[in-house]
N, C-alpha and C positions, 0 to 999 in steps of 0.2 A: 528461389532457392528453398526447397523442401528441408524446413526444418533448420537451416541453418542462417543464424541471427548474426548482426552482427560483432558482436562480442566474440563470438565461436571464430569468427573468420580473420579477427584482429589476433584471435589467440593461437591461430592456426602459422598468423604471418607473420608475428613476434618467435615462434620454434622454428620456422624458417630459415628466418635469418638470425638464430643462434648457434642451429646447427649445420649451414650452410657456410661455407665460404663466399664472399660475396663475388672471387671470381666466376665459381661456379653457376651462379644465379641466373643469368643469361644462359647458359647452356641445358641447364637444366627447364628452365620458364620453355625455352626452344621444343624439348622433345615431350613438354607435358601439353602443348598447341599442337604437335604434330598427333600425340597419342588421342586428343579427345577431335580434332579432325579426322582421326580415319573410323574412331566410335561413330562420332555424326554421320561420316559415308556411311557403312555401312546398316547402320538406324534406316538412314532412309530409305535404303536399296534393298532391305529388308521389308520396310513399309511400300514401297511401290510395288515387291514382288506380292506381297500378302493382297493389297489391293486389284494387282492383273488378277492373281487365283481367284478372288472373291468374282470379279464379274467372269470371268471364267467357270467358274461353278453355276453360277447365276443365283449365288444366294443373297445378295443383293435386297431383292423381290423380297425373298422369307426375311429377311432382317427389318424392312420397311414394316413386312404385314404384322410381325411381333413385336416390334413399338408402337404401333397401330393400337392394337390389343393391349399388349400394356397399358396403354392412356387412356381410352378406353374403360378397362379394367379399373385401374384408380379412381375415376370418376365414377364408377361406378358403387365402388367402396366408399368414397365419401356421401356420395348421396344418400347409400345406405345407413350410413353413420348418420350423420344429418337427421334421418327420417328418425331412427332408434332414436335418439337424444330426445329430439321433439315429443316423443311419444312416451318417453321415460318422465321427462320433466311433464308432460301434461298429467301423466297419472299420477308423480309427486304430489303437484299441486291441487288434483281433483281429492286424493287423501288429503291431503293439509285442509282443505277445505271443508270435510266430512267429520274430521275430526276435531276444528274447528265449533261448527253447527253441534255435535254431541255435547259438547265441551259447554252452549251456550243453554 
């Protein structure tokens, strides 16, 4: 449940049934199961058609090769980071050390 804790869902079910009849509650519980089954059909029939398109188009392939590259990509970026750091901190310390030896 994104976002919603349970306190929020106690406090959602306490208005409920304040402001519900408790005849009601069964009728009502009934068409808010029907309403979020036909959300879920249609989600998925939504998702399976987005999916046929996709290997229909055949972009597939380019989505593979651009995560590819992406990762790729980031590794590449870290190692470059890596390298700068290293090379940051060696000349830190090659100064600390110079300024060290003046200092003695």
């Amino acid at each position: 449940m994104n976002g919603l804790g349970f306190q929020e869902v106690l406090v959602i079910v306490a208005l409920v049934i304040l402001f519900i009849r408790p005849q009601e509650l069964p009728v009502i519980f009934r068409k808010l199961g029907k309403a979020w089954a036909k959300v879920y059909y249609y989600y998925t029939l939504m998702k399976k058609e987005l999916q046929s398109m996709e290997k229909e188009i055949g972009i597939e392939e380019e989505m593979k090769e651009i995560r590819s590259m992406n990762a790729r990509m980031k590794s590449e970026i870290a190692n470059f980071d890596r390298a700068l750091s290293d090379t940051v901190n060696t000349k830190v310390t090659s100064n600390n050390k110079t300024e060290e030896q003046k200092e003695s």
